[in-house]
C-alpha positions as CSV (number, residue, x, y, z in Angstrom):
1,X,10.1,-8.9,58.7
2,X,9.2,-6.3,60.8
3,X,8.1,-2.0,59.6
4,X,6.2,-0.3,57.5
5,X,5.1,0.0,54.2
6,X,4.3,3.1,52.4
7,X,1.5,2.3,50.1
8,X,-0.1,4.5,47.6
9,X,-3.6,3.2,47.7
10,X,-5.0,3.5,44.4
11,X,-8.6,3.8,43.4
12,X,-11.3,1.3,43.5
13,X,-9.4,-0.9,46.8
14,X,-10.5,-0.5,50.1
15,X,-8.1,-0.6,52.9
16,X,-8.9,-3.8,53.4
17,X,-8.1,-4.7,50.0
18,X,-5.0,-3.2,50.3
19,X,-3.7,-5.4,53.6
20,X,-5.2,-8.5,51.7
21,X,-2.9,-7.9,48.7
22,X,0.3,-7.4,51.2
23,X,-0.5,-10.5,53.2
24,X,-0.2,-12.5,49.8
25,X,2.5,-10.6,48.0
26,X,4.5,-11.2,51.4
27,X,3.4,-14.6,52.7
28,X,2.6,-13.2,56.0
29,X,-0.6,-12.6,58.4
30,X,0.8,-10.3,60.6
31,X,-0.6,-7.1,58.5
32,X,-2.8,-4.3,59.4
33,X,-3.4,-0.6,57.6
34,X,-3.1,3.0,59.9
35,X,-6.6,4.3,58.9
36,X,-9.0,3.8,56.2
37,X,-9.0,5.2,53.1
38,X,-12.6,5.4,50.7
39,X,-12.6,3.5,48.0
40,X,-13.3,6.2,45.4
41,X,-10.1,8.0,47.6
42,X,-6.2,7.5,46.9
43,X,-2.7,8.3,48.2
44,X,-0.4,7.2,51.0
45,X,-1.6,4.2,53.7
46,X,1.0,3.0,55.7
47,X,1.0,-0.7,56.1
48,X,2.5,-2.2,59.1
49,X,3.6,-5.5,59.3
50,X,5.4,-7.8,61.7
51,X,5.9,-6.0,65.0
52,X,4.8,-2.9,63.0
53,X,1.4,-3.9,63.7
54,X,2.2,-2.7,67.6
55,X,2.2,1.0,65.7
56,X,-0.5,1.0,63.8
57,X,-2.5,3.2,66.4
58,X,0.7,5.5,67.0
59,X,0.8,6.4,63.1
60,X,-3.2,6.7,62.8
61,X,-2.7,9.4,65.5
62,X,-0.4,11.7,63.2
63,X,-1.6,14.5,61.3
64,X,-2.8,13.9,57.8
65,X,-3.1,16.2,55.0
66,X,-5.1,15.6,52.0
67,X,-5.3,17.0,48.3
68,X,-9.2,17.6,47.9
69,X,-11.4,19.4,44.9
70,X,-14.6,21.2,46.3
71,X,-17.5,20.7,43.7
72,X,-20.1,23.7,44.6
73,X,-23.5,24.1,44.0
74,X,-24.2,20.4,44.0
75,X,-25.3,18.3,47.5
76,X,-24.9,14.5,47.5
77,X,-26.2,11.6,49.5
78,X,-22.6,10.5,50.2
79,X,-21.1,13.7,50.3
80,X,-18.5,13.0,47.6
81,X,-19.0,12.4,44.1
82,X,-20.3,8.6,44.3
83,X,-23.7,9.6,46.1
84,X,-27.1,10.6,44.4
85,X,-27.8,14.0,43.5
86,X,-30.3,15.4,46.6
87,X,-29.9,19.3,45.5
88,X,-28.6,21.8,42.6
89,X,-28.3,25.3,43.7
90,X,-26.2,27.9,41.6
91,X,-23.2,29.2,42.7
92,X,-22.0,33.0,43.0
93,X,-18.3,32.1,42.1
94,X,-16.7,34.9,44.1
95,X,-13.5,33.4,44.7
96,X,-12.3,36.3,47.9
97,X,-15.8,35.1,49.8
98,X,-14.8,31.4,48.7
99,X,-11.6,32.2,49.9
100,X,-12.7,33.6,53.4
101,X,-15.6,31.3,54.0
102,X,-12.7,28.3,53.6
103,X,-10.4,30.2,56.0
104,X,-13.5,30.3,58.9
105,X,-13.2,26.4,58.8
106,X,-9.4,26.6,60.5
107,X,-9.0,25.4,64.4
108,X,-10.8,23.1,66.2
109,X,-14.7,22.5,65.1
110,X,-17.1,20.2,65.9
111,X,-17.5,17.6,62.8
112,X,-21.0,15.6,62.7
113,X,-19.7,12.0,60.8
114,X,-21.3,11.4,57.7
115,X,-23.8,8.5,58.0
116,X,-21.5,7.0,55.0
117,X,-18.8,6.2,57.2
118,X,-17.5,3.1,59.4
119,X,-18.5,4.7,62.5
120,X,-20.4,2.2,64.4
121,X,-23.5,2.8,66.6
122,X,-25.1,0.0,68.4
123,X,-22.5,-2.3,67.4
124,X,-23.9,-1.4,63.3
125,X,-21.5,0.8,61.2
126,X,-23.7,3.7,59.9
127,X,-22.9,3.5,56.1
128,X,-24.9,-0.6,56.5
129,X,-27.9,1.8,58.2
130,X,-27.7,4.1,55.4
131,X,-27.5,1.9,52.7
132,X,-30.9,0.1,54.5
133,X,-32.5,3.8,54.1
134,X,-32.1,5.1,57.9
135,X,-30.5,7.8,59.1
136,X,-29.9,8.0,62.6
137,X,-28.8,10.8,65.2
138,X,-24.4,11.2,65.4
139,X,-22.7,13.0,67.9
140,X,-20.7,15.5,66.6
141,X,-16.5,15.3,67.3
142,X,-13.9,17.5,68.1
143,X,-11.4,17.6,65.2
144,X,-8.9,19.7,64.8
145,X,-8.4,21.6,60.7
146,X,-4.6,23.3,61.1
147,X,-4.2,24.8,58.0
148,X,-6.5,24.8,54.2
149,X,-4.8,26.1,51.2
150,X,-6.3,27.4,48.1
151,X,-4.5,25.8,45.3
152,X,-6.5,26.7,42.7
153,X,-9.8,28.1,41.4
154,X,-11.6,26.0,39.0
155,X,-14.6,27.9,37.6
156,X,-17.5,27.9,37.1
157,X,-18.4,25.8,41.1
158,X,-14.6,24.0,42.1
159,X,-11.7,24.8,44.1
160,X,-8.7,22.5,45.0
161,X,-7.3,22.6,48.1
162,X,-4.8,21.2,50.9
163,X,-6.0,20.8,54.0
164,X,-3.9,19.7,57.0
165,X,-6.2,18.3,60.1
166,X,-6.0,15.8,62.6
167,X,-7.5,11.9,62.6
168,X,-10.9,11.3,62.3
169,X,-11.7,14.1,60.2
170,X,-13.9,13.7,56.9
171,X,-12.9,15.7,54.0
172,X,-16.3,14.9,52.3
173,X,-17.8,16.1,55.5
174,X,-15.7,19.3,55.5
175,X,-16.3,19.7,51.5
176,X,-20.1,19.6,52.6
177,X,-19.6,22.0,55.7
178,X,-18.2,24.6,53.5
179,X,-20.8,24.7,50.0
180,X,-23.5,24.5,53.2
181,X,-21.7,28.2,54.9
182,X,-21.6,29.5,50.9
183,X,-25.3,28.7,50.5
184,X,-25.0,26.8,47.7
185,X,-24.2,23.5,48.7
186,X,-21.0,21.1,47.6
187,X,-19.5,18.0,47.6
188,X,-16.4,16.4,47.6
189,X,-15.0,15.6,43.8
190,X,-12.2,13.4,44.2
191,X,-10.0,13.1,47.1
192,X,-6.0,12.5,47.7
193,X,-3.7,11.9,51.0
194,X,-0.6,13.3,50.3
195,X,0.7,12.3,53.8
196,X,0.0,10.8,57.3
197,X,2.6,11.5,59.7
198,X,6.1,10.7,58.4
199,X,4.9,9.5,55.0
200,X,4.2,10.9,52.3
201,X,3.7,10.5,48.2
202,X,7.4,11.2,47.7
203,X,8.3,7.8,48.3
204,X,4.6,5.9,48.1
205,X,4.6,2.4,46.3
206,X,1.9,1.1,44.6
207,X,0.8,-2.7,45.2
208,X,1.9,-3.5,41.6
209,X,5.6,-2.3,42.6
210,X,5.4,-4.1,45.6
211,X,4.7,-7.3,44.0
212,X,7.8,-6.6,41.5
213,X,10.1,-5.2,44.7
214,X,9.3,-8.4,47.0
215,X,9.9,-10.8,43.4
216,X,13.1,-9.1,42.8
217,X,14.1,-9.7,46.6
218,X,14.5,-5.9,47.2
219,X,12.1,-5.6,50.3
220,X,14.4,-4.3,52.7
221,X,14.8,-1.4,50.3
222,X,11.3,-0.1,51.0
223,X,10.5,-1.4,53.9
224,X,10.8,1.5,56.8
225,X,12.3,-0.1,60.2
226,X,10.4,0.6,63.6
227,X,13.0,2.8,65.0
228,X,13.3,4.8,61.8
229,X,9.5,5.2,62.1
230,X,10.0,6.1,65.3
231,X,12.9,8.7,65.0
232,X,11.0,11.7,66.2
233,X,11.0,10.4,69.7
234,X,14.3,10.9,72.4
235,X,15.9,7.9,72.2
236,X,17.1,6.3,75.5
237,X,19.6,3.8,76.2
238,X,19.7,1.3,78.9
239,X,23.0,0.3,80.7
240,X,23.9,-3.1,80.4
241,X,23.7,-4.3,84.0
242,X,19.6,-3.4,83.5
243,X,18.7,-5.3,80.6
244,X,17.3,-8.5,82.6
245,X,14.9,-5.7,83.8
246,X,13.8,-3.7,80.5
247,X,13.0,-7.2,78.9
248,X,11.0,-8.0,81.9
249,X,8.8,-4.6,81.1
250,X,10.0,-3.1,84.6
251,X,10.7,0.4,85.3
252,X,14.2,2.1,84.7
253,X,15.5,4.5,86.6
254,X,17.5,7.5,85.3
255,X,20.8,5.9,86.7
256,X,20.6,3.6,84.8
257,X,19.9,5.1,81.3
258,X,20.7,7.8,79.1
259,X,18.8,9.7,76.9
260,X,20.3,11.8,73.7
261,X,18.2,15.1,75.1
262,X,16.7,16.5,77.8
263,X,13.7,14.5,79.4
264,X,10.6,15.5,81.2
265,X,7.8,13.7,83.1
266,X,4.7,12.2,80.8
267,X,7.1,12.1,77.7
268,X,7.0,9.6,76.0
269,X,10.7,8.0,74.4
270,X,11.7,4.9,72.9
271,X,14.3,3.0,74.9
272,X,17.1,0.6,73.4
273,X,19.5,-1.7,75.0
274,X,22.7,-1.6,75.2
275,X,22.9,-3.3,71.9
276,X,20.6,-0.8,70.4
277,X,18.2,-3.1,69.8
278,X,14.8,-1.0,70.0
279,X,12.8,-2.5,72.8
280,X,9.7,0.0,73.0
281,X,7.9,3.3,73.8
282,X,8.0,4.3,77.4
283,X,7.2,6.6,79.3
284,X,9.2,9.5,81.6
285,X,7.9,9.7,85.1
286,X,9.3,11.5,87.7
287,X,9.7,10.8,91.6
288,X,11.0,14.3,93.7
289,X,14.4,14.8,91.6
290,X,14.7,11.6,90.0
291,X,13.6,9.9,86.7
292,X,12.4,6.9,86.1
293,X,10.7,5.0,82.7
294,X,7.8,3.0,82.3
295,X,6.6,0.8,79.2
296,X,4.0,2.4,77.1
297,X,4.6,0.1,74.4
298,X,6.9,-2.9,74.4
299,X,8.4,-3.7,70.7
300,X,10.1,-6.9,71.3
């Protein structure tokens, strides 16, 4: 059994929770989540299992975007709603200055991780340093905010929003960022994904249905295959005189494939026999006119 899983974590599990549940609703070890999800958090986590576990990095790479509610006027420990109170501060609820404060925190900023997070330094996650009373210095990181939408004002001190941003990026963080530019403070009130790449709550399962799904023999209906979670690459197939080669990991050259569109060098394509049986991710390279492809990421 080898894909994904689109599981809509619910509140209360971690992550890890979540992969422990799988491994025993599906008798299998070969299980691994795309990216944590707090506790106190819910929505879609993609579980790969099988081979899918070879793609758990690739999904963790897509953009996310999250359902959040912004909680002004009050600053936590944690940043969210779980944390201590460390300062109340009223709030002017103007929602056009709201409004264009919010829109500031679009493109690329420099994000300081929260000391409750898994970040490690020293080989210690900082949320174990935090919870021993230190706080230590964190380098801030490029992340990348494409788009925040305003769903809704909430007065007297919330706003819900969408926000669409790359990996690695803390809501709670961003929540925190923006009471801090509005003077007032703010915190993160409760937190949804709605997606990560390709998935989304449309067709998220929650580990009760799973349980019910893999009891009734149905897996297969929610179980996404590799290529399908793969189909926004250019697919390329492989001639059957070359398949003693591809199965060996060597390089192909263009001769001796084809690809459904037009290919350029550092692009990266999943190649099939001539079977189509998906055999991995490579990637395009290119020698003076000529193509060739490499493994990135063998799937066999």
């Amino acid at each position: 059994m080898d894909g994904i899983l689109n599981i809509y974590k619910e509140k209360g599990f971690t992550s890890h929770d979540v992969v422990a549940v799988v491994r025993k609703t599906l008798h299998m070890k070969k299980v691994g989540h795309t990216g944590t999800l707090d506790p106190d958090a819910e929505g879609v986590l993609p579980i790969c299992v099988g081979k899918g576990t070879k793609l758990a990095d690739i999904i963790m790479d897509g953009r996310k975007t999250y359902r959040a509610v912004l909680h002004l006027g009050v600053t936590t420990t944690t940043e969210d709603a779980s944390g201590e109170v460390l300062e109340e501060k009223p709030v002017i609820f103007d929602e056009n200055n709201i409004q264009e404060t919010i829109k500031g925190f679009i493109g690329t900023l420099e994000q300081v991780p929260p000391m409750y997070s898994a970040v490690k330094i020293n080989g210690k996650k900082l949320y174990e340093l935090a919870r021993e009373g230190k706080e230590v210095e964190r380098k801030a990181r490029k992340i990348t905010v494409y788009d925040i939408r305003i769903r809704r004002f909430i007065p007297p001190c919330q706003v819900e929003m969408d926000v669409d941003c790359s990996k690695g990026t803390y809501i709670r963080t961003l929540c925190a960022d923006i009471g801090k530019a509005l003077g007032c403070g703010g915190h993160m009130a409760c937190l949804v994904r709605t997606a990560t790449g390709a998935f989304s709550l449309e067709n998220a399962i929650k580990l009760g249905e799973l349980k019910d799904i893999a009891e009734a023999g149905q897996l297969e209906s929610v179980l996404l295959r590799l290529e399908d979670a793969l189909k926004e690459y250019t697919r390329v197939l492989v001639s059957e005189n070359s398949v003693k080669l591809l199965y060996n990991g060597g390089k192909i050259w263009d001769r001796f494939f084809q690809a459904e569109k037009e290919i350029e060098a550092g692009q990266i394509v999943t190649v099939f026999d001539h079977e189509k049986k998906l055999v991995g991710l490579y990637t395009v390279m290119q020698e003076e006119k000529s193509f060739f492809i490499k493994p990135f990421k063998m799937l066999i």
